[in-house]
C-alpha positions as CSV (number, residue, x, y, z in Angstrom):
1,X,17.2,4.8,9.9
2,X,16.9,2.2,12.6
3,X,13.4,3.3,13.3
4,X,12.1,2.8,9.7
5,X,13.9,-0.9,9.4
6,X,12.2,-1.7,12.6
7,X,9.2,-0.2,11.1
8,X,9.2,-2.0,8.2
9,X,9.9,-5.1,10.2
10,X,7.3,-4.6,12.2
11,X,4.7,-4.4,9.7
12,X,6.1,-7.4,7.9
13,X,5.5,-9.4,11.4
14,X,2.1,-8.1,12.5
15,X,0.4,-6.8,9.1
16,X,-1.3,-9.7,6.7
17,X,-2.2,-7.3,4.2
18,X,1.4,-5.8,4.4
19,X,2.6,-9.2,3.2
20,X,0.3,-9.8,1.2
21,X,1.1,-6.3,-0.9
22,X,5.1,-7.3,-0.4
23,X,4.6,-9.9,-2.3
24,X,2.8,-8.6,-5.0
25,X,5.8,-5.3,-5.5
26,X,8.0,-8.6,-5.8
27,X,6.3,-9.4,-8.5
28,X,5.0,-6.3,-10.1
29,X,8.2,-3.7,-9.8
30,X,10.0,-6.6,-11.8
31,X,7.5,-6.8,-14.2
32,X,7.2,-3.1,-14.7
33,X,11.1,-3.0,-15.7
34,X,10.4,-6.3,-18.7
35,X,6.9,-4.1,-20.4
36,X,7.9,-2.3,-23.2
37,X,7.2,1.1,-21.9
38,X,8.0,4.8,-21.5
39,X,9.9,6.0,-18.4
40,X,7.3,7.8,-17.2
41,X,5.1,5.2,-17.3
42,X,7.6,2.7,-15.8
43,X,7.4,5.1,-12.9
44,X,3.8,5.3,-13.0
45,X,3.8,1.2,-12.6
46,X,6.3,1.5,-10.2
47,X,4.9,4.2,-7.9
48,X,1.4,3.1,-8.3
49,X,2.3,-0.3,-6.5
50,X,4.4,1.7,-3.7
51,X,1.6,3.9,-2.7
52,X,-0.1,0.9,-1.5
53,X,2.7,0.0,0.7
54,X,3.3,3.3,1.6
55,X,-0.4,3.7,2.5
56,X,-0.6,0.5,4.3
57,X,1.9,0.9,7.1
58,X,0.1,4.6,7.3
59,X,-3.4,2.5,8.2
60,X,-1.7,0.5,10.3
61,X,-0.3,3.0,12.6
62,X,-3.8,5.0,12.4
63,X,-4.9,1.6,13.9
64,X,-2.2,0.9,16.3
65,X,-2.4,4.5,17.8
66,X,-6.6,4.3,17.9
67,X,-5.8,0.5,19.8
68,X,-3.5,2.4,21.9
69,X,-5.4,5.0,22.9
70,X,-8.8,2.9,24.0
71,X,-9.9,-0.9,23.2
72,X,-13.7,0.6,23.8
73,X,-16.0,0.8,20.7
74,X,-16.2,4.6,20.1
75,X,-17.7,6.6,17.1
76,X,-14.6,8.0,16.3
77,X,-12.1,5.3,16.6
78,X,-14.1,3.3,13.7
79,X,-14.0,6.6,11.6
80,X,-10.2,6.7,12.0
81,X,-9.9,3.0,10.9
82,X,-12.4,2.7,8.5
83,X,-11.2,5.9,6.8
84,X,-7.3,4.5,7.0
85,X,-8.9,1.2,5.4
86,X,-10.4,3.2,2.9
87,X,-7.4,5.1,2.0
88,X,-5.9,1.6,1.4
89,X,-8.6,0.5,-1.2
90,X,-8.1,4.2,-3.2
91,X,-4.6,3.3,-3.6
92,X,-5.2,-0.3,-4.5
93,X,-7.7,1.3,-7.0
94,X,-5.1,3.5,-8.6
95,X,-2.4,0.9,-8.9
96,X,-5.3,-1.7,-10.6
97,X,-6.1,1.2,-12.7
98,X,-2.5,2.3,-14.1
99,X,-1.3,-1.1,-14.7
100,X,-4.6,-1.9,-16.6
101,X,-4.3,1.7,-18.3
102,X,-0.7,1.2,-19.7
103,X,-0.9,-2.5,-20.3
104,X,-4.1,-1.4,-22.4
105,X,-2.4,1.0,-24.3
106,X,0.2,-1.6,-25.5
107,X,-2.1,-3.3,-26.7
């Protein structure tokens, strides 16, 4: 458990985007608990905005072991990052997509 909470505190320290995505679960998971909704698609809200956390610090240690490995440009260490980046907007693109998806159907 110590390794995960100095995990986590490491990507709050070094990671922008990791705060950045922090702050928005503050104020989604909240949210997702006042919208008139299903459990399941409280969970859907919920989970959808976790992912991208979950998938962040996942990037960020594809990046920090490629760093680790070799500072040299290479073919391959820009696949690994761009395709952790990537990864990231998918997941950004699901949790834009459920919240406007349930919010929709409220309406």
């Amino acid at each position: 458990m110590s390794y995960s909470l100095s995990g986590l505190l490491l990507a709050w320290q070094d990671e922008a985007a990791f705060r950045q995505e922090v702050i928005l679960a503050i104020v989604l998971v909240p949210v997702a608990f006042m919208v008139p909704v299903g459990v399941t698609q409280r969970v859907l809200l919920v989970a959808s905005v976790m992912l991208v956390l979950v998938v962040e610090m996942i990037n960020s240690a594809i990046e920090a072991t490629v760093d680790r490995v070799s500072l040299d440009i290479h073919p391959l260490a820009k696949k690994a990052k761009d395709m952790g980046s990537a990864a990231v907007l998918l997941a950004l693109t699901n949790a834009v997509l459920t919240w406007t998806m349930i919010l929709w159907s409220l309406g």
